[in-house]
C-alpha positions in Angstrom: -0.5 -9.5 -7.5 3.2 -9.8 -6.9 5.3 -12.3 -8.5 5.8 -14.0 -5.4 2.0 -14.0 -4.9 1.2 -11.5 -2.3 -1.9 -10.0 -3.2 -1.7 -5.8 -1.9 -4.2 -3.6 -1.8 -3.6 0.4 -2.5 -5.3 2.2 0.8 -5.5 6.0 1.3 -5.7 7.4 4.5 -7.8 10.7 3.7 -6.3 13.0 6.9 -2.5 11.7 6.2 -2.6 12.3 9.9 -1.2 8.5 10.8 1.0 6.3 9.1 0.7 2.7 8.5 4.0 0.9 9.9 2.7 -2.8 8.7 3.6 -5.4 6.4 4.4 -3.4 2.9 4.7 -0.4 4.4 6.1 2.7 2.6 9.6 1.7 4.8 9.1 -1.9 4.7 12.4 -3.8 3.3 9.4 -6.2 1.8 9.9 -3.7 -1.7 12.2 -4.9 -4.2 13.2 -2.4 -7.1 11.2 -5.2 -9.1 8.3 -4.9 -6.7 8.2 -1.4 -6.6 8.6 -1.3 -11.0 5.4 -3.3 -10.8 3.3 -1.7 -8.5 5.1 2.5 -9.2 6.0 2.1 -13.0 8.9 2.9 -14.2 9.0 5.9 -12.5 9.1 4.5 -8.9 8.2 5.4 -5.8 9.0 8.4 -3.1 8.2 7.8 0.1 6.4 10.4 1.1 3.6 11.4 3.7 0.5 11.3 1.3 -1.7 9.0 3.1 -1.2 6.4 -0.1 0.2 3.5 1.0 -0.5 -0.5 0.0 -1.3 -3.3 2.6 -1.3 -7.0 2.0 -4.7 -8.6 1.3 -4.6 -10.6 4.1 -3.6 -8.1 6.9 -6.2 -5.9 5.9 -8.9 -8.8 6.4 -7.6 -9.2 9.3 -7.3 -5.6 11.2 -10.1 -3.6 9.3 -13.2 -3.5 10.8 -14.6 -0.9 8.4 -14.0 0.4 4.9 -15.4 3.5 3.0 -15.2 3.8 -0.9 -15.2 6.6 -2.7 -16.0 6.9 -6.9 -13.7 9.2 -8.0 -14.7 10.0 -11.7 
């Protein structure tokens, strides 16, 4: 959870074939440096086309109709 209290969830898309242009987005101008420090460490984030990318809890309730977990151990 954020400090403003927006609860994200971290998504993969597994083909990297689409890109999620939502709320929280990799280009959204939601990220602060501080929100990014949270959620990337210090190290930060690079916007890249890895299928990684975080939603807000609520959106995803709201526009998923199905989700998949994999254990990765």
């Amino acid at each position: 959870m954020l400090d403003n209290g927006v609860r994200l969830l971290k998504m993969q898309n597994p083909w990297s074939a689409e890109t999620y242009r939502g709320r929280w987005s990799d280009s959204s101008n939601l990220w602060t440096n501080a929100h990014k420090e949270k959620v990337w460490g210090p190290a930060g984030h690079t916007n890249s086309d890895d299928g990684i990318f975080y939603m807000q809890m609520e959106d995803y309730f709201s526009q998923a109709s199905e989700t998949y977990f994999n254990i990765d151990i």
